[in-house]
C-alpha positions in Angstrom: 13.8 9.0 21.8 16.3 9.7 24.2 20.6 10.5 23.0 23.0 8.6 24.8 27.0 9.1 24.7 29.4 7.5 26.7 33.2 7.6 26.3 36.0 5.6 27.4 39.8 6.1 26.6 43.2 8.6 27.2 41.5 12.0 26.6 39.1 13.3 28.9 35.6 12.8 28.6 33.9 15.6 29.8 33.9 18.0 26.4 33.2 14.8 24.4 30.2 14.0 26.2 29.1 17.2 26.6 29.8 18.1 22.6 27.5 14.6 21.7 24.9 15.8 23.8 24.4 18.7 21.9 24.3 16.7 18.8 22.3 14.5 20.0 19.7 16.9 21.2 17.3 16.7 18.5 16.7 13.6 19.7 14.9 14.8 23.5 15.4 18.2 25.2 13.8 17.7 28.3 17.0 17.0 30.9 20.3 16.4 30.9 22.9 14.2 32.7 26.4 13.3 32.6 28.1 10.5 34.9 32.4 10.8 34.8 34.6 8.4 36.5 38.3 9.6 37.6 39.4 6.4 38.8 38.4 7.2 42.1 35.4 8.6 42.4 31.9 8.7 40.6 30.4 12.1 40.1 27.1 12.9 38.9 25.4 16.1 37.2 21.9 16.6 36.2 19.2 18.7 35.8 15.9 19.5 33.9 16.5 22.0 30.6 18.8 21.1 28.0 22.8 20.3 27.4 23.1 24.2 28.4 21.9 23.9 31.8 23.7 20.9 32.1 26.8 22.7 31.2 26.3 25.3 34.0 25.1 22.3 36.2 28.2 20.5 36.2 30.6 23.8 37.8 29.5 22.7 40.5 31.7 19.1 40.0 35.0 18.4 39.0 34.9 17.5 35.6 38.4 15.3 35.1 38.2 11.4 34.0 38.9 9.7 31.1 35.8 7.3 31.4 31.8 9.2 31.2 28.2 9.5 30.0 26.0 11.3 29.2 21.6 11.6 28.5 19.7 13.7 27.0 15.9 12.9 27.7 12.4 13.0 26.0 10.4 11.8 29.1 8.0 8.8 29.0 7.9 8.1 32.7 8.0 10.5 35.2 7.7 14.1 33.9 10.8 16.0 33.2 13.0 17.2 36.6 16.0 17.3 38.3 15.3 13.7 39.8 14.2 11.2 36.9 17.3 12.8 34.6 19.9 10.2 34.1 22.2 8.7 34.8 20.3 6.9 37.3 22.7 5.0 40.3 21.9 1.7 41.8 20.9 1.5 45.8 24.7 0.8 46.4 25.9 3.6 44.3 28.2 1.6 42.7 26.3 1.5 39.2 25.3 3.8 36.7 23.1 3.8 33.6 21.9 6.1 30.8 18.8 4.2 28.7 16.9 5.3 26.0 13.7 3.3 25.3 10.9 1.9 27.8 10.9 -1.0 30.0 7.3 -2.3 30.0 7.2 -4.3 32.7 8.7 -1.9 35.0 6.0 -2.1 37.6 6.1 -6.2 38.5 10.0 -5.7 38.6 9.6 -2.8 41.2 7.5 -4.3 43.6 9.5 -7.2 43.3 12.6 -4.8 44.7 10.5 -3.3 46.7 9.8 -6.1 48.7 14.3 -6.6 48.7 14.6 -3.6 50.8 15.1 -1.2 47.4 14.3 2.1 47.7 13.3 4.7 44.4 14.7 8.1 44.6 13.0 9.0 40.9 9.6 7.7 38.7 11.5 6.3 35.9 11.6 2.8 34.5 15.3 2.6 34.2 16.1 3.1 37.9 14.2 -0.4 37.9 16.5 -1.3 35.3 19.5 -0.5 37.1 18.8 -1.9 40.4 17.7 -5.3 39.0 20.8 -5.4 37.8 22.3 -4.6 40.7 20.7 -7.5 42.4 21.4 -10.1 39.7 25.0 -9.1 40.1 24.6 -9.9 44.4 22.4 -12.9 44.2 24.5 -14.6 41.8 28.1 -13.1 42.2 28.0 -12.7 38.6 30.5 -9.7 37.0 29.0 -6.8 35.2 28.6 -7.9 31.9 27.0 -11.1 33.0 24.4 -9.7 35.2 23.3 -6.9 32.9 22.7 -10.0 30.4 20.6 -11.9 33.1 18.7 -8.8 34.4 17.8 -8.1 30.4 16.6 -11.9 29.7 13.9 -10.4 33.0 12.8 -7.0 30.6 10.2 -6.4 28.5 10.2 -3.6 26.4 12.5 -1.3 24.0 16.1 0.0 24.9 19.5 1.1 24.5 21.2 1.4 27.5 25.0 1.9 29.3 25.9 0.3 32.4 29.0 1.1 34.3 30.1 0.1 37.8 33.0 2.0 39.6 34.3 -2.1 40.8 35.4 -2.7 37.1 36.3 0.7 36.6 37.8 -0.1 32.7 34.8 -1.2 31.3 31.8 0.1 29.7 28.6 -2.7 29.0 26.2 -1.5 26.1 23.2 -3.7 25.3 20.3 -2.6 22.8 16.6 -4.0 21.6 14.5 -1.5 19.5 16.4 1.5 20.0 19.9 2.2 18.2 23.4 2.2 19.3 26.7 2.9 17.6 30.1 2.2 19.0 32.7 4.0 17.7 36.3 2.4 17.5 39.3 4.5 18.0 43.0 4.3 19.1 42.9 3.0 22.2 39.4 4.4 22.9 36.1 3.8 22.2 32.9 6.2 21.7 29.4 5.3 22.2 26.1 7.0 20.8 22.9 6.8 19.6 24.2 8.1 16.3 27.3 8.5 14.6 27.3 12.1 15.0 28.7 12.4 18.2 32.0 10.9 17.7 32.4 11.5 14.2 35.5 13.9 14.2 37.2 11.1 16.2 37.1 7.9 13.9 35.1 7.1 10.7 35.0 3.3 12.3 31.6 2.4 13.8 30.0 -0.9 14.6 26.3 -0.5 15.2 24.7 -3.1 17.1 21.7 -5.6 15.9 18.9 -5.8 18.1 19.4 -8.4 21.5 23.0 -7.9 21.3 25.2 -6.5 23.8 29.0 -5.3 24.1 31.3 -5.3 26.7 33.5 -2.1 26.0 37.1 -2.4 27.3 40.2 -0.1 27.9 43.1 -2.3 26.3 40.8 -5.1 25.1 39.0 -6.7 21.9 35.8 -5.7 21.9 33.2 -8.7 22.5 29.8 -8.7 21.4 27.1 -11.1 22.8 23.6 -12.5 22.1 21.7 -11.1 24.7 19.7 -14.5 25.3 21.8 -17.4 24.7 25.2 -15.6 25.5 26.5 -16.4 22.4 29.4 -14.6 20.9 29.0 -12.1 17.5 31.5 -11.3 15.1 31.3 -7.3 15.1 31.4 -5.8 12.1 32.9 -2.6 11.6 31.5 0.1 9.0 33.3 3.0 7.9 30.9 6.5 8.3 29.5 7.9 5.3 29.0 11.2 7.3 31.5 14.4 7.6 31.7 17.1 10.5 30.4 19.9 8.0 27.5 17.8 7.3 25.9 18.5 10.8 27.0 22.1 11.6 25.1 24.6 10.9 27.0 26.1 8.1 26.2 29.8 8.9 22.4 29.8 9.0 20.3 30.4 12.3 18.3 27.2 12.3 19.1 24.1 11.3 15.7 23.9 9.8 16.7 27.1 7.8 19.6 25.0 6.5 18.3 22.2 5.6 15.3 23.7 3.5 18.1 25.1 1.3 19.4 22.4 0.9 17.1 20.6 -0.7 18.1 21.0 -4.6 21.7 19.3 -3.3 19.9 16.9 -1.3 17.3 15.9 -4.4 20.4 16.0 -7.1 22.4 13.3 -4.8 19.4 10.8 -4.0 18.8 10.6 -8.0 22.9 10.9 -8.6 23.7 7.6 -10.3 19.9 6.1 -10.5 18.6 8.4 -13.1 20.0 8.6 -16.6 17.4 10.8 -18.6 20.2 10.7 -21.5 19.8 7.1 -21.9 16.3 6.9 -20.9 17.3 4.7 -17.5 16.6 4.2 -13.9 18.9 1.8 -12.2 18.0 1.4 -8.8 20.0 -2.1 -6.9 17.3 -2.4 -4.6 14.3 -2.3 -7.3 16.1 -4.4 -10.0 17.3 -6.8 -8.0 13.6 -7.8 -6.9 11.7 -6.2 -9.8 9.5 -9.7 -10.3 8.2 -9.1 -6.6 7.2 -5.7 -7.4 5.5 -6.5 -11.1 4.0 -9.3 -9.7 2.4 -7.6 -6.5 -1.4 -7.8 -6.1 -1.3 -4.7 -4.0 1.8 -2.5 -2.3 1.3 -1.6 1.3 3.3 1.9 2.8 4.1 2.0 6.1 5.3 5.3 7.6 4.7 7.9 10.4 4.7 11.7 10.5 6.3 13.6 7.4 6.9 10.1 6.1 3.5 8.9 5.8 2.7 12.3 3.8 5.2 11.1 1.5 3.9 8.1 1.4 0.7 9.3 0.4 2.2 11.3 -2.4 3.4 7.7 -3.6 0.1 6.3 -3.6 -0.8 9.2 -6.5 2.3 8.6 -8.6 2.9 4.5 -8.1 -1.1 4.3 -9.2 -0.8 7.2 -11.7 2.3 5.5 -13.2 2.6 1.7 -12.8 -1.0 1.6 -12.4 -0.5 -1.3 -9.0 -2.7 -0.7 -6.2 -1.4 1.1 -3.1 -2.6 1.6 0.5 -1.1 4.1 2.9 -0.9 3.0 6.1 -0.1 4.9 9.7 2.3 2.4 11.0 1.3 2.9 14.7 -2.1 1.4 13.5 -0.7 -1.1 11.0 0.8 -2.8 13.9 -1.9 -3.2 15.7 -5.1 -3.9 13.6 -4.3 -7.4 12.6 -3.7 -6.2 8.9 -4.4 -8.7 5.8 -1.0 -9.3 4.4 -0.7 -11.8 1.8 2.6 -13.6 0.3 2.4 -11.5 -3.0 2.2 -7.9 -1.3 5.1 -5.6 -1.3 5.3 -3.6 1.8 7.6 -0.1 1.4 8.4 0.9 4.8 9.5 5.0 5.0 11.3 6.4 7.6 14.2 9.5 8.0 15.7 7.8 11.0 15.3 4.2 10.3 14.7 3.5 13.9 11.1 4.7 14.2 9.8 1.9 16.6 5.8 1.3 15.0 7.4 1.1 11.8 10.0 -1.5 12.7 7.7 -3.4 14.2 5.2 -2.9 11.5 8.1 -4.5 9.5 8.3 -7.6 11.4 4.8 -8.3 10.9 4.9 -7.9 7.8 7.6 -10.4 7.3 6.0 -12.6 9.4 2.8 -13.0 7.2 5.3 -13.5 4.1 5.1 -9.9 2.8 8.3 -8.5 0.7 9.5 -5.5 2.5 11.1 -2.6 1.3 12.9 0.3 3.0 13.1 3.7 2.3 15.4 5.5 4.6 18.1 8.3 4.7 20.0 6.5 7.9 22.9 4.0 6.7 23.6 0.9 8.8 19.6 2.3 10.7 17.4 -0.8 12.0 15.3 -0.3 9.4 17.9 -0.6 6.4 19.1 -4.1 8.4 15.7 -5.6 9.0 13.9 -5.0 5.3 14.7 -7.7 2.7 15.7 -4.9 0.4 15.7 -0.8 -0.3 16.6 2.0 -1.2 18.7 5.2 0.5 17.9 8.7 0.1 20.6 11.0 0.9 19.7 14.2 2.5 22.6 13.3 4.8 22.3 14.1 8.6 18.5 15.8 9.5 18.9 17.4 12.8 16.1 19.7 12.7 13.0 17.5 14.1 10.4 19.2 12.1 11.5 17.2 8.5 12.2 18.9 5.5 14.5 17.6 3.2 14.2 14.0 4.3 10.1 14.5 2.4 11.6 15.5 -0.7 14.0 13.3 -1.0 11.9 10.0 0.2 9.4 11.6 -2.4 12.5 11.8 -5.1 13.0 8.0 -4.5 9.8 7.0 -4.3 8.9 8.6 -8.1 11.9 7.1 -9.3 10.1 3.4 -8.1 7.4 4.4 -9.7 8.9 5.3 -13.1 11.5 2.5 -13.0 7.8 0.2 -12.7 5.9 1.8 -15.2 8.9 1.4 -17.7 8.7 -2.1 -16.9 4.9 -3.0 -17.0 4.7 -0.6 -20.3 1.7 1.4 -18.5 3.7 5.0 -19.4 4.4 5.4 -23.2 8.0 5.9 -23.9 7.5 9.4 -24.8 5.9 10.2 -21.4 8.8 8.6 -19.4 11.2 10.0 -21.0 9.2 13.4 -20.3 8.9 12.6 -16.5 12.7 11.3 -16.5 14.0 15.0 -17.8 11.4 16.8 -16.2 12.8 15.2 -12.8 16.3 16.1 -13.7 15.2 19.8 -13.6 14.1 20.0 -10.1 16.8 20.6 -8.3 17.2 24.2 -10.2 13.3 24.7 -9.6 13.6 24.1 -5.8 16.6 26.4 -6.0 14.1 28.9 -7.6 11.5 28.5 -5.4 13.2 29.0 -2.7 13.9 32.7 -3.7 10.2 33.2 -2.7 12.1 33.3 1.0 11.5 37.2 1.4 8.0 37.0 -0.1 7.1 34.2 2.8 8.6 36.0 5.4 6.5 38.9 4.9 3.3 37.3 5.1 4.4 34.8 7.9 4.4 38.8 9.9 0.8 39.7 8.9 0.2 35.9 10.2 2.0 34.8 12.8 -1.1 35.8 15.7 -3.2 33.7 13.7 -5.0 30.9 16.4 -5.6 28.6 13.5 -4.8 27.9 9.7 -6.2 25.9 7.0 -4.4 24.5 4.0 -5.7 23.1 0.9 -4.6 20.8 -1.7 -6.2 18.6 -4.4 -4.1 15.6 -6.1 -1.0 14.9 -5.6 -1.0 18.3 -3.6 -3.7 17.3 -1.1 -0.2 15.4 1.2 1.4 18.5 0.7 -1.7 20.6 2.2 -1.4 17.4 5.3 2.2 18.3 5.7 2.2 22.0 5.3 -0.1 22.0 8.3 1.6 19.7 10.3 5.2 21.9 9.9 2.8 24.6 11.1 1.6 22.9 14.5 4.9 21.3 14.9 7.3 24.4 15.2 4.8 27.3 16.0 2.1 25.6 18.3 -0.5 27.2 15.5 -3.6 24.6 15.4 -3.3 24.0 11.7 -5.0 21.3 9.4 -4.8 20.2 6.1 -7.9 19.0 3.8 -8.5 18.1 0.3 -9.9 21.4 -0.9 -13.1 19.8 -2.0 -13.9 18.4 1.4 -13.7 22.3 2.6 -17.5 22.3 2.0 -18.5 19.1 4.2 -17.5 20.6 7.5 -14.3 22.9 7.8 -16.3 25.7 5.7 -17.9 26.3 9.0 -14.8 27.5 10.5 -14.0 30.1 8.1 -14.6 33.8 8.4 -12.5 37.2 7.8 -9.4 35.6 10.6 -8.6 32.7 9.1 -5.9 32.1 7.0 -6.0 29.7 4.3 -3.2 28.2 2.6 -4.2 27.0 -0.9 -2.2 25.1 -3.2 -3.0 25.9 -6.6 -0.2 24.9 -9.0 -1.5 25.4 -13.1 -1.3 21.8 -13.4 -3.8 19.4 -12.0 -7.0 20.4 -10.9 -7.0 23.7 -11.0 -10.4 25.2 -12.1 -11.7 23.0 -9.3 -9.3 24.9 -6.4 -10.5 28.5 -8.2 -14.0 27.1 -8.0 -12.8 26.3 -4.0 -10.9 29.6 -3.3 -14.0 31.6 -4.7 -15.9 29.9 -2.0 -13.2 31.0 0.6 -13.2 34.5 -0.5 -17.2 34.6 0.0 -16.8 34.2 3.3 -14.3 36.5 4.0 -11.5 34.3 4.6 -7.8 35.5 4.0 -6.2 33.4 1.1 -2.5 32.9 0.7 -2.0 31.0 -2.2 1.0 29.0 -4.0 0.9 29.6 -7.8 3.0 28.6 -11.2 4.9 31.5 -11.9 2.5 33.9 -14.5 -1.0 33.4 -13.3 -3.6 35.7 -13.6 -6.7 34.1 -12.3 -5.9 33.2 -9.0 -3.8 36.3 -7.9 -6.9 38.5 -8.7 -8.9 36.1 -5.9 -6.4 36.1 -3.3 -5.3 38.1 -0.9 -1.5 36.9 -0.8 0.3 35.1 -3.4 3.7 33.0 -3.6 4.6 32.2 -7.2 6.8 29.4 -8.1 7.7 27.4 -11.3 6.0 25.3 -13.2 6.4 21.7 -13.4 4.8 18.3 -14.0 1.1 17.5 -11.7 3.1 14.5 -10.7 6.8 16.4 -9.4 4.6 19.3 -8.1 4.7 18.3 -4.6 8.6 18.5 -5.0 8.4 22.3 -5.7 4.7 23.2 -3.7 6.2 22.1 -0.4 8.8 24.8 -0.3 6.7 27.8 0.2 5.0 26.4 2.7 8.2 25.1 4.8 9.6 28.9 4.7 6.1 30.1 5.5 6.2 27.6 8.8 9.4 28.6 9.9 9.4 32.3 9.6 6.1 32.2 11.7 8.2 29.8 13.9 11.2 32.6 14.3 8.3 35.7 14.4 6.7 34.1 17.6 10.3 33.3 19.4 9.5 29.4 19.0 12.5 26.7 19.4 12.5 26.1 15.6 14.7 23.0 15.7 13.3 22.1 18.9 10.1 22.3 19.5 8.4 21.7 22.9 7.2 18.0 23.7 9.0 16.3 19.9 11.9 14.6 19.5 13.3 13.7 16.5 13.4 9.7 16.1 10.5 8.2 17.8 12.2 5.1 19.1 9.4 4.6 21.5 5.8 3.8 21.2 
C-alpha cells in the first residue's frame, strides 16, 4: 500500500521524485523518504509525516543527481517514524531500497543475518530484504541484478521493490510479486512508479511488469526484463497511457473527493459510451459477448470484492437476480480466500476492484481459477493485475481515483455491472422487451439525474453542521438501497472517524432500535420506488423514539417530509438505477462533515488507497 518512484536519466531527480510522491500519496501517508545519487555520493532524507515534511526534511541535504527514489509509507511493520521510513541502506551502505508490500518470512531471514554479524537500525521487513541481498551479492560475487534475483528466490511474501547500489551507479533493478510496478520509458531516461501517474507528463510509454518478473533499468541500455525464478528473459511490452495530466489535478475544487463526486455524471456517461445503444435497443460489451455461453450457462455467479466494491457488488446481486434471474453470492474477498470456498467448473466468478491490485482479491482470483471457475474483472485500472490475471472483463472509466474514500469508482462499477445484467436478461428472455428497452433509456438518463442530485450540495452541507458532533449515525436502506445504507456509513467512518453503520431498515427492530434516542442521527433512504410504505412504516418507529431523521426522497413527496426532521430530495428513477442517484446525498453529506470537523478528507488517518497487502 506503499508509492514508490524512482528516476533515472539527464534531468535531475529530485522535483520528479518529490512531484510522484505527492501523487502517489493516496496510496500511504505515514513517512516519507527520498534516496539521490550525484555520482559520488548517496544521500538520504526521511522522516515520519507526509511528502511535505519530507520536503522541508531534505534542506538539510543537497538535492543534485540525476539518478533517485523515493517512498511514501502505509506501515505494516514497525509503527510509523523517522527510523523504519525508507529507503532503507544495507550494513555496507552501499545499497538502497524502497519496497512496497510484506516480506513474510522476514523473521527466519533475520536471525539468519543476525547470526552474520548484521546489525538492524529499524523494525521493518525490507531492511531484511536489503541486507540479504547484500549478502547474496558477497557470498557469491554475483552483480546487482543477479543477487537481487537470488535473494528473492529466498522471500516469501508480496512486493514491489527498487534496489540501487552506489558500485553500479547507472543502474536501477525493479522486481515485483503482488504489488504493481510501472516503468516508464523516455528519451534517454526512465521513470519508475507504482502507478502511471507520477511520470505521466514525461512519456505516455509505460511497460508494467507481470508478477515474478524483474528489470534491470539502465542509463544508455535496452531495458531487460527477467523471470524472477528461472532467470529467463521477457519480451517487455510497452503500452501507451490512457491517462492525461488534468485527469489527476484537482481541477479547482478543495478535495479531490469534492471533485470526483462531481464528476460522476461524466464518469457514468463514458463507462456506458459505446456499450449502450437505447436507440437500437443494444448492449455490446467485448468482454460479456465474447463469453456469453459461460455466463447463460452458469449454475451460480460468485462476486468477489472488498470495501466500496463489495457494496457494489451487493447492489449486483439485486439487479443480476432481479434481471437475468441467475443466482449470485457476494463474497468479502479477504474471506473467500481463505474458507476453502465450493467453486465448481460452471461458476462465473466477477471479481471488482478500483485499483485492480487489491491483494485478497487477486488472490481470490487465482483460486478461483484454480478450481476451474471463469473469472471476470471489473476494474477502472488499465494494464492493473487484476485486468491481466481474469480470463476476461470489463473497464469502467472514472479515470484516475485519488481520493481513498471511493466515489465515483461505486457508480461506475455499479453502471457496468447493470449493463451485465441487462445484456443477460436480453439474452435468457427473463426481461420482456418492453421492460429492457425501459431500463436501457431509463439508464441513459442518469447522468443528468446525478447532475441534479448533486445540486442538493447546499442542502447537505447544512445539515452535515447541525451533525457533525454526532458520536454515532445510523443509515437505513431496503432493496437495492440496503448497499447504499452499507456504504453511506462506511464514507462516514472512513473520512470523519464518526462510528456509523448501515442496516437493512427492517432489521432496525432486532437490535439497533436499542441504540436510538433524541442524539442519534439516522440516515434513511426512502426513494418512491421500492419498498416504501415499509421504510415509512420504519421511520415512524424512529420518530417514536425520538430519533433525528434525515431522509433522502424522490423529488415531490409528501409523506415522508412530514415524519422527518431533515429532508434531501432527489429525482426519481427506476428501484433498480436508484442506488446510482441515492448515493449522492449521502457522499456530500460524509464529506461536508469530513471538512466541518477539520478531517484529512482525501487522506484519512490509518487508510490508504490500494490495499496491495493483506
Amino acid at each position: 500500500m506503499c508509492g514508490i518512484v524512482g528516476y533515472i536519466g539527464y534531468r535531475e531527480a529530485y522535483p520528479i521524485v518529490i512531484k510522484g510522491l505527492k501523487r502517489l500519496e493516496y496510496r500511504g501517508y505515514d513517512s516519507a523518504g527520498i534516496m539521490l545519487y550525484d555520482g559520488k555520493e548517496l544521500k538520504i532524507s526521511k522522516t515520519k509525516g507526509k511528502v511535505s515534511d519530507l520536503e522541508e526534511k531534505s534542506k538539510e541535504i543537497n538535492t543534485s543527481g540525476t539518478i533517485g527514489m523515493g517512498h511514501t509509507r502505509w506501515a505494516t511493520h514497525g509503527v510509523p517514524n523517522d527510523v523504519n521510513s525508507h529507503p532503507h541502506l544495507s550494513n555496507s551502505g552501499d545499497l538502497a531500497i524502497i519496497h512496497n508490500g510484506i516480506i513474510e518470512n522476514y523473521e527466519p531471514l533475520k536471525k539468519e543475518l543476525l547470526k552474520r554479524g548484521y546489525t538492524f537500525q529499524s523494525d521493518t521487513d525490507t531492511e531484511v530484504l536489503i541486507n540479504l541481498i547484500e549478502e547474496v551479492q558477497k557470498k557469491e560475487n554475483f552483480k546487482l541484478g543477479k543477487a537481487v534475483q537470488v535473494a528473492l528466490n529466498q522471500v516469501v511474501g508480496a512486493y514491489a521493490i527498487c534496489v540501487f547500489d552506489k558500485k553500479t551507479p547507472d543502474e536501477i533493478v525493479v522486481a515485483r510479486l503482488g504489488s504493481p510496478l510501472a516503468i516508464g520509458v523516455g528519451e534517454k531516461e526512465f521513470f519508475i512508479a507504482s502507478d502511471a501517474s507520477p511520470f505521466i507528463e514525461y512519456t505516455s510509454n509505460a511497460i508494467y511488469l507481470e508478477d515474478e518478473e524483474m528489470a534491470i533499468v539502465r542509463l544508455h541500455k535496452p531495458l531487460k526484463i527477467r523471470k524472477i525464478k528461472d532467470d529467463s528473459l521477457v519480451d517487455p511490452y510497452i503500452q501507451e497511457l490512457q491517462m492525461n495530466l488534468e485527469q489527476i489535478e484537482k481541477g479547482g475544487y478543495d478535495h479531490f473527493m469534492l471533485k470526483e463526486i462531481y464528476e460522476q455524471p461524466n464518469v457514468i456517461k463514458d463507462t456506458y459510451r459505446g456499450r449502450l445503444h437505447a436507440n437500437l435497443g443494444l448492449i455490446q460489451m467485448a468482454g460479456v459477448e465474447d463469453n456469453l455461453e459461460k455466463f447463460l450457462h452458469a449454475e451460480r455467479i460468485v462476486i468477489i470484492a472488498c470495501g466500496t466494491s463489495w457494496h457494489a457488488g451487493l447492489v449486483a446481486e439485486y439487479v443480476i437476480e432481479e434481471f437475468a434471474r441467475i443466482p449470485v453470492e457476494v463474497e468479502y474477498a479477504s474471506e473467500f480466500r481463505y474458507r476453502n470456498p465450493i467453486i465448481n467448473k460452471g461458476d462465473v466468478v466477477i471479481a471488482i476492484s478500483q485499483s485492480g491490485e487489491t491483494a485478497d482479491t487477486l488472490a481470490a482470483i487465482k483460486l478461483a481459477k484454480e478450481r476451474g471457475a471463469f473469472v471476470f474483472g471489473v476494474c477502472n485500472v488499465v494494464g492493473s493485475s487484476i485486468s491481466r490475471e481474469t480470463n476476461a472483463g470489463a473497464y469502467t472509466h472514472a479515470g484516475p481515483e485519488i481520493g481513498v474514500a471511493s466515489t465515483k469508482a461505486f457508480t461506475t462499477q455499479i453502471t457496468v455491472l447493470t449493463m451485465i445484467a441487462l445484456r443477460l436478461a436480453k439474452a435468457k428472455g427473463t426481461l420482456s422487451n418492453s421492460d429492457f428497452h425501459r431500463y436501457l433509456q431509463e439508464l441513459e438518463t442518469i447522468p443528468d439525474k446525478v447532475k441534479e442530485a448533486l445540486e442538493c450540495n447546499d442542502k447537505a452541507k447544512e445539515i452535515a453542521a447541525m451533525f457533525k458532533d454526532a458520536p454515532n449515525c445510523l443509515y437505513l436502506g431496503r432493496g437495492y438501497n440496503f448497499p447504499v445504507a452499507l456504504e453511506g456509513a462506511l464514507k462516514l467512518k472512513e473520512i470523519s472517524y464518526i462510528h456509523a453503520e448501515g442496516y437493512p431498515a427492517a432489521e432496525m427492530k432486532h437490535g439497533p432500535i436499542a441504540l436510538i434516542d433524541e442524539q442519534m442521527p439516522v440516515v434513511v433512504i426512502a426513494p418512491k420506488q421500492g419498498h416504501y410504505d415499509k421504510v415509512v412504516s420504519n421511520i415512524q418507529e424512529i420518530k417514536s423514539r425520538s430519533g433525528k431523521i434525515i431522509a433522502v426522497v424522490t423529488k415531490g413527496d409528501t409523506q415522508v417530509k412530514d415524519l422527518a426532521d431533515h429532508v434531501i430530495e432527489i429525482p426519481e428513477t427506476s428501484d433498480a438505477l436508484s442506488p446510482l442517484i441515492t448515493t449522492i446525498p449521502l457522499q456530500l453529506l460524509s464529506y461536508h462533515i469530513a471538512v466541518m470537523r477539520d478531517c484529512n478528507v482525501d487522506q484519512p488517518r490509518n487508510l490508504a488507497k490500494s490495499v496491495t497487502v493483506e
